[in-house]
C-alpha positions as CSV (number, residue, x, y, z in Angstrom):
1,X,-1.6,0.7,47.1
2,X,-2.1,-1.5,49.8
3,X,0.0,-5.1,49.4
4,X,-1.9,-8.5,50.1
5,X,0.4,-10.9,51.2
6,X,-1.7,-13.7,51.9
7,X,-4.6,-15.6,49.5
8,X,-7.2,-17.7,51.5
9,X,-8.2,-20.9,49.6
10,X,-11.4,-20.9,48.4
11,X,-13.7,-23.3,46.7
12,X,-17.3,-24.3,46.8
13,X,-18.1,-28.2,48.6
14,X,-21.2,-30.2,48.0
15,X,-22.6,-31.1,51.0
16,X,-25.8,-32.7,52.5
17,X,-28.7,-30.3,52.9
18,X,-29.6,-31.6,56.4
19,X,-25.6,-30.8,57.9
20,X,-24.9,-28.5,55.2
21,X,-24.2,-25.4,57.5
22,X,-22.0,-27.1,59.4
23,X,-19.7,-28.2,57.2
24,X,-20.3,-25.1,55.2
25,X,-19.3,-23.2,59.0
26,X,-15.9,-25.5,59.5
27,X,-14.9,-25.1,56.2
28,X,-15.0,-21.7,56.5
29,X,-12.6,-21.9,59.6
30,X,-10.1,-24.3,58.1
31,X,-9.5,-22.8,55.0
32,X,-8.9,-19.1,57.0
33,X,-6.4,-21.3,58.5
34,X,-4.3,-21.6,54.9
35,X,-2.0,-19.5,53.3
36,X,-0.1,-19.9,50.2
37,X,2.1,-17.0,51.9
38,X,5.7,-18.8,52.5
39,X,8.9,-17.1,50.7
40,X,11.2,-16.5,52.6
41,X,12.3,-12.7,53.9
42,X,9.2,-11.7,51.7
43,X,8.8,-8.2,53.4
44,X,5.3,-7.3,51.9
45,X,2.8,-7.5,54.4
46,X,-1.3,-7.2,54.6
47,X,-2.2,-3.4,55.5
48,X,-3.0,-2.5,58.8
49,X,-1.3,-5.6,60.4
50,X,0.6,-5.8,63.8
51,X,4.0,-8.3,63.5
52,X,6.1,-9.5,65.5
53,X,9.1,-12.5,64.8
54,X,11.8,-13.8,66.5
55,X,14.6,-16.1,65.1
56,X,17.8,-18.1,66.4
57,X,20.0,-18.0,63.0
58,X,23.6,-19.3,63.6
59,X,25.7,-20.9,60.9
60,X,29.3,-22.4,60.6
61,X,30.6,-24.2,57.8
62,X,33.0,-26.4,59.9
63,X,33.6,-25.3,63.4
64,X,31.6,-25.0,66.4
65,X,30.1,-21.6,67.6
66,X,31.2,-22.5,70.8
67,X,34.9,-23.1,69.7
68,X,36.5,-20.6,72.3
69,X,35.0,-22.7,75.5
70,X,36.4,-25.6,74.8
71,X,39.4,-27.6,75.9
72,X,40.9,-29.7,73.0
73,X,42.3,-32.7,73.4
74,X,42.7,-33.3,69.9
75,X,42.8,-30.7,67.1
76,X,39.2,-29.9,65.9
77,X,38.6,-30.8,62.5
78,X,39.0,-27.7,60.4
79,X,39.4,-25.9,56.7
80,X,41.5,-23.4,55.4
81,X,39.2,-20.7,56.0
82,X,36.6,-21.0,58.8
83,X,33.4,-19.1,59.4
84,X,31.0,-19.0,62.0
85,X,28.5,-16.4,62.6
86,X,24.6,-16.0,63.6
87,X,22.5,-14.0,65.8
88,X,19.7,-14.0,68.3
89,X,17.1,-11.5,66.7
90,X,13.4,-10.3,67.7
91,X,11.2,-7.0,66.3
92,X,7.8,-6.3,66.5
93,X,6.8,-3.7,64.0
94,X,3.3,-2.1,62.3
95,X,2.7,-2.2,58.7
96,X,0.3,0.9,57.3
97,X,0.2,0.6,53.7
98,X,3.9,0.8,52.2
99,X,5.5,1.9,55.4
100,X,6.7,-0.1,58.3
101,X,7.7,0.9,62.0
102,X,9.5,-1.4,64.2
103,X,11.9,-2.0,67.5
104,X,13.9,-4.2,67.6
105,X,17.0,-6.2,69.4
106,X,19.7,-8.3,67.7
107,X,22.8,-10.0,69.4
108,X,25.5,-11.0,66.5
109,X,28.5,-12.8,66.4
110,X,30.9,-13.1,63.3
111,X,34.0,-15.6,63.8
112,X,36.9,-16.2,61.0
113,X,39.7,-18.6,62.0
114,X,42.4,-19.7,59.6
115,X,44.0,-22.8,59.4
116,X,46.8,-21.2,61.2
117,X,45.1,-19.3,64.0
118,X,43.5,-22.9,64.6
119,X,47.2,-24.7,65.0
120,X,48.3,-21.6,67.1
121,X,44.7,-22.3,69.4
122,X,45.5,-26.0,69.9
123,X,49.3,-25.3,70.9
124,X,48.5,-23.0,73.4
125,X,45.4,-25.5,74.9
126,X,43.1,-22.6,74.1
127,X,44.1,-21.0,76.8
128,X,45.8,-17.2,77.0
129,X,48.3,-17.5,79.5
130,X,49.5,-20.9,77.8
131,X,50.3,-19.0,74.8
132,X,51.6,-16.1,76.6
133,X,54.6,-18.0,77.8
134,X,55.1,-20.7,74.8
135,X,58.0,-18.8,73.4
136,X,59.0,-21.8,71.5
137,X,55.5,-22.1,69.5
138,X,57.8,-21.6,66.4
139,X,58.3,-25.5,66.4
140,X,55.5,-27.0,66.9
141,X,53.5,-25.1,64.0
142,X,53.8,-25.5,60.3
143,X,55.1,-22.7,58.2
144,X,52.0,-20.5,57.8
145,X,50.2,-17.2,57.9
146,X,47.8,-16.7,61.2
147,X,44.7,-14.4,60.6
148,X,41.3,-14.4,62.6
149,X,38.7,-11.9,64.3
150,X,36.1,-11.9,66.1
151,X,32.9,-9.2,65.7
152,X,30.0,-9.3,68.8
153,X,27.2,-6.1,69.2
154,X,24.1,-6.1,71.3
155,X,22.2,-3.6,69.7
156,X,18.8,-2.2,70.9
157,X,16.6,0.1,68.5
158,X,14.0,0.9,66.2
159,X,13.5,1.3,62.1
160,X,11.8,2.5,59.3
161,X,11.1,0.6,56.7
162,X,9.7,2.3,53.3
163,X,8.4,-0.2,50.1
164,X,8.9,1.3,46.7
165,X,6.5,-0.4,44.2
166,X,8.1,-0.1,41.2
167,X,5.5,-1.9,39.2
168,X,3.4,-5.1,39.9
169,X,6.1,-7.2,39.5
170,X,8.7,-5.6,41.3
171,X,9.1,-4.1,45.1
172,X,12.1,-2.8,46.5
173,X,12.9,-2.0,50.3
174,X,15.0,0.5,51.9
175,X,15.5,-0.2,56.4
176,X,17.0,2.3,58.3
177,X,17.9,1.3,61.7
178,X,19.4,3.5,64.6
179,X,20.4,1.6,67.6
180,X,22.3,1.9,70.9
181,X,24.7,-1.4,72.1
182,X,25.4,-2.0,75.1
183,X,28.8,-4.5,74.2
184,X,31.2,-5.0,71.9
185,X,33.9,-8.0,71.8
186,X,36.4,-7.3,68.8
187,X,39.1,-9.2,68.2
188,X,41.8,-9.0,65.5
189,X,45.2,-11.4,65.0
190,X,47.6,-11.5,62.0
191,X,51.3,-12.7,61.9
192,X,52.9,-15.6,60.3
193,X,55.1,-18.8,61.3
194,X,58.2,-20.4,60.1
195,X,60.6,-22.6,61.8
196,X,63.2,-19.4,62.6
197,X,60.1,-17.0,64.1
198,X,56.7,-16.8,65.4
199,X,55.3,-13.5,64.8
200,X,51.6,-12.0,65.5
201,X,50.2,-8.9,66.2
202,X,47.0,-9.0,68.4
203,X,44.1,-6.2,69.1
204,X,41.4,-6.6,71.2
205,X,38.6,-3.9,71.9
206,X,36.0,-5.0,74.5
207,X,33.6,-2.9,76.8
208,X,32.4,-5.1,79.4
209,X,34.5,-8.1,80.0
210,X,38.2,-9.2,78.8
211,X,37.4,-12.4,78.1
212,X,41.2,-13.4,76.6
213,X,43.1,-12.5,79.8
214,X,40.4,-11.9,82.3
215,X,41.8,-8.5,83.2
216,X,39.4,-6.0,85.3
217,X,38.5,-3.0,83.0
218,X,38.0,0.1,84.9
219,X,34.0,0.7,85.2
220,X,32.8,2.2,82.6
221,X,29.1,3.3,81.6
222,X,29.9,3.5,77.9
223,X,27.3,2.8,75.5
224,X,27.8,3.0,71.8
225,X,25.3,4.7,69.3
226,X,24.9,3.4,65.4
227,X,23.2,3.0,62.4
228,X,23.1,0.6,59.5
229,X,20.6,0.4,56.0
230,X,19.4,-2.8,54.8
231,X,18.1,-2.9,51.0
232,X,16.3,-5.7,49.8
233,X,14.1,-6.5,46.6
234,X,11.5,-9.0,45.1
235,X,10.7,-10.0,42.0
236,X,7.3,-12.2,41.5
237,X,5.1,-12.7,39.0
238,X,2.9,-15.5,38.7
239,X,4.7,-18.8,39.6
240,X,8.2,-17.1,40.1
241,X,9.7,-15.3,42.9
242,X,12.8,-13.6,43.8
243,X,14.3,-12.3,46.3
244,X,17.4,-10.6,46.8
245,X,19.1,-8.6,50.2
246,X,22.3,-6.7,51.6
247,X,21.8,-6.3,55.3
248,X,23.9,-4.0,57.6
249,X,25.3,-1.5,54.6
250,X,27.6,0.9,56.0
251,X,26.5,-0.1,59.5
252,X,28.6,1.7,62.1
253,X,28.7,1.8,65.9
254,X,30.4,4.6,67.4
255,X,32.1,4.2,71.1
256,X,34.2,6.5,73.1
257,X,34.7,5.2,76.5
258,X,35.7,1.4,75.8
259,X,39.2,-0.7,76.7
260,X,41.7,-2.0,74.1
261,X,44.0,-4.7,74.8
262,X,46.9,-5.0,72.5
263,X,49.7,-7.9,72.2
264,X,52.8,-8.2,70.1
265,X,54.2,-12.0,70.4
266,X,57.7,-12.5,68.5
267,X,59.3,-16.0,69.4
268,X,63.1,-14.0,68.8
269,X,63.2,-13.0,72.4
270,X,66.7,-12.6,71.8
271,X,67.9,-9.4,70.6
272,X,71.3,-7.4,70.2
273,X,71.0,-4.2,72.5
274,X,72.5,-0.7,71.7
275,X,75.2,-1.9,73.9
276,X,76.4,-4.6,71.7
277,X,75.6,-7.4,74.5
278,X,72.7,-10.1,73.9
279,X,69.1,-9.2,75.8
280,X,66.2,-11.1,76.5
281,X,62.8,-10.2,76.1
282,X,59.4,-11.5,76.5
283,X,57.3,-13.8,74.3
284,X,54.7,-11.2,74.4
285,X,54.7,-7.4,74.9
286,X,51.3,-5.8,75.4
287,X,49.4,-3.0,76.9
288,X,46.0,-1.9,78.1
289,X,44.1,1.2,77.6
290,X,40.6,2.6,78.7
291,X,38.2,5.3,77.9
292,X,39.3,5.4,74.3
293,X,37.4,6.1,71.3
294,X,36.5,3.2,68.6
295,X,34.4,2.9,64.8
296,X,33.0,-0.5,65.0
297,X,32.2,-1.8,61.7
298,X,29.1,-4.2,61.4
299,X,29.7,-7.3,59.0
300,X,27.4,-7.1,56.0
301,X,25.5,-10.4,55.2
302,X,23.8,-10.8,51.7
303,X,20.5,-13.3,51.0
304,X,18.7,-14.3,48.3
305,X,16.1,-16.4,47.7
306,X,14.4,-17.9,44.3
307,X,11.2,-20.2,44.4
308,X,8.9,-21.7,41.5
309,X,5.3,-23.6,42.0
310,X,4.2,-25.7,39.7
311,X,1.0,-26.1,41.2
312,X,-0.6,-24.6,43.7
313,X,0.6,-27.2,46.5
314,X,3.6,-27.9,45.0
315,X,6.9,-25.7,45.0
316,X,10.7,-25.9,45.1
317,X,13.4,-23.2,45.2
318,X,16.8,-22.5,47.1
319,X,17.3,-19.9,49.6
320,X,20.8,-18.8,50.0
321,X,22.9,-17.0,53.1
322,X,26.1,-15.6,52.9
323,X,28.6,-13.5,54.5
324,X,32.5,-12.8,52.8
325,X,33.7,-15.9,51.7
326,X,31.1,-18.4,52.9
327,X,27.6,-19.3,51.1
328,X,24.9,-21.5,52.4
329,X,22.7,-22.7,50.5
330,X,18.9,-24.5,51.4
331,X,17.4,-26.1,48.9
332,X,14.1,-27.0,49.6
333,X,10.6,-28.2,48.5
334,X,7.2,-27.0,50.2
335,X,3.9,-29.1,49.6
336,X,0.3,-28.4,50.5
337,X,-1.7,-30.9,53.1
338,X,-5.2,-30.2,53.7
339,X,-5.3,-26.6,55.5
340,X,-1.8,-26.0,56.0
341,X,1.8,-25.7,54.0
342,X,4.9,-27.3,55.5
343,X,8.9,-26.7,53.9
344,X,11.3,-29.3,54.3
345,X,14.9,-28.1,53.1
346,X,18.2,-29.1,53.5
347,X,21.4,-26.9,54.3
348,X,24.7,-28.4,52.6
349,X,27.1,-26.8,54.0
350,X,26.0,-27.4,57.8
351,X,24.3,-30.8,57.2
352,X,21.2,-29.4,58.9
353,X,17.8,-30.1,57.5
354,X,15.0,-27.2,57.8
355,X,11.4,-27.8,58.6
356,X,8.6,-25.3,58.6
357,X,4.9,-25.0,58.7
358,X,2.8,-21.6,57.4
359,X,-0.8,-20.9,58.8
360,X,-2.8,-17.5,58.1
361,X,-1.6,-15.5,61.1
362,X,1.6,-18.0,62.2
363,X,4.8,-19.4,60.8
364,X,7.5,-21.1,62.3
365,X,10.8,-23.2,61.4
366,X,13.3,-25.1,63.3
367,X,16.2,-27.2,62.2
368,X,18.0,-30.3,63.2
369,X,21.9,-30.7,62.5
370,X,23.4,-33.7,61.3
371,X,27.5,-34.4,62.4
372,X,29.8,-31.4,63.6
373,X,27.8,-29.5,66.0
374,X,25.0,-29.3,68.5
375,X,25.6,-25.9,68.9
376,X,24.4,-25.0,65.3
377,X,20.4,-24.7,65.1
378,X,18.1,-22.3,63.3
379,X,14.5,-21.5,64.5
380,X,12.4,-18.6,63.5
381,X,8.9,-17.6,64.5
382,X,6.3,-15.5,63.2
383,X,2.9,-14.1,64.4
384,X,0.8,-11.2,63.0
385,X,-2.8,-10.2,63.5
């Protein structure tokens, strides 16, 4: 069964005999210009078609993407739980019928900071070497737990993509992507504070660059090799659609010839020996190793995406992003003028209002952010033929 995506807008004009084929000629092109075609992640396409999309999709729901750049002055205004993550993504893939084949490249970064990683940041000037030798951090923080990772890949690869039509009304979708990277920037820290002890555990695997303490890595020519699945399903019938996704299920990277920083900061650098006598010891105790092996574990996001018309020009719906602990939700209403169908939405969570227009053969989106952060913009592009 071949899936139509699109519907052309069709109707019949009264025109004057003597310019009749004219205006009988540019409605013609217009109207091929229209398509009612504008869920979002709707993954049936025309048969036969040639795709390819590219999208800018990062999200935070309180502190700046750019966060570990930056020199703060004062403390950046933060929650309990912070999450940033997003990615720079771009495929061009061939739909025959209910089977797609793409390539693909996708750079992805996932950030948690908790409120206590944030105080720990700003007391050490986001700077390394600061915190290295701040043995008395103990004092200036506030009794809490410290916890936050980082999770970067640049993958490179192709997928399969097969459609199961379960009936008219429902599709589902099974992706299966194999992929090379070429980096990987992993960061995990956990301890706690009180006012008798600082204590934090830190482990870092990178490939190319150490971008905490700067160190040289020996040269390496590692590259990782992976896999991931992404299922996703729709629901429409007539005036209702649905859409629901898990992306990057069981997604794994393997590398075995990558470096590993790891720290141990204890603000008790004063310790009873064997001996009986009083030592002192370091803030921090770490260690470097290379050419080891590592199992990097994508981050799964989930989407969904519900929309109703009520006519044929007018529709509203939510479309809804998550990953862990945060959600973001886009409301949104879409409206028909003349030959084309524009979206305006608006994302709570990041203040950021999302516009889009939908042609035949092109779509594309951009957004505009509100208060916290310039660095946090969404733009997606589309073009088949």
């Amino acid at each position: 069964m071949v899936l139509q995506k699109l519907s052309i807008r069709k109707g019949i004009f009264s025109f004057p005999a003597l310019r009749g084929s004219v205006f009988i000629a540019l409605s013609l092109f217009f109207t091929s210009l229209y398509s009612v075609e504008y869920y979002e992640h709707d993954f049936r396409d025309i048969n036969n078609t040639f795709h390819i999309r590219a999208s800018l999709n990062p999200k935070s729901n309180k502190l700046q993407l750019n966060i570990f750049d930056q020199h703060w002055d004062i403390m950046p205004t933060h929650i309990q739980d912070n999450y940033a993550y997003g990615s720079i993504y771009f495929d061009a893939y061939y739909a025959y019928e209910t089977l797609k084949l793409g390539v693909f490249a996708e750079k992805s970064a996932s950030i948690y900071l908790n409120d206590g990683f944030v105080q720990t940041l700003f007391q050490s000037n986001n700077d390394f070497n600061t915190f290295l030798h701040n043995s008395s951090i103990n004092t200036q923080l506030s009794k809490t737990d410290i916890d936050g990772y980082t999770n970067y890949y640049d993958i490179k690869g192709f997928y399969l993509q097969k459609l199961f039509l379960l009936n008219k009304y429902h599709t589902l979708s099974t992706k299966l992507k194999f992929f090379v990277s070429d980096d990987v920037q992993n960061v995990d820290i956990n301890g706690y504070n009180t006012q008798d002890r600082f204590l934090a555990n830190l482990e870092y695997y990178y490939r190319k660059k150490n971008y905490i303490s700067h160190r040289t890595a020996d040269e390496t020519t590692a590259k990782g090799y992976g896999y991931s699945i992404d299922l996703e399903y729709i629901y429409n019938k007539e005036k209702l659609y649905i859409y629901a996704g898990l992306l990057n299920l069981g997604g794994i990277i393997y590398w075995d010839d990558i470096s590993k920083m790891s720290y141990i900061f204890d603000s008790q650098t004063v310790y009873i020996g064997d001996d009986g006598y009083s030592h002192r010891k370091p803030f921090g105790i770490g260690r470097y190793e290379d050419h080891i092996n590592y199992k990097q574990h994508l981050p799964m996001f989930y989407r969904a995406s519900i929309d109703y018309a009520f006519y044929d020009y007018l529709s509203v719906g939510n479309n809804l992003s998550g990953y862990k602990d945060v959600v973001f939700n886009e409301p949104y209403i879409t409206f028909r003028v003349y030959n084309s169908r524009y979206k305006v939405g608006y994302m709570y969570e990041a203040n950021t209002a999302i516009f889009a227009a939908y042609f035949q053969h092109f779509k594309v989106e951009i957004s505009n952010n509100f208060s916290f952060s310039q660095q946090v913009m969404q733009a997606k592009v589309h073009i088949w033929f």
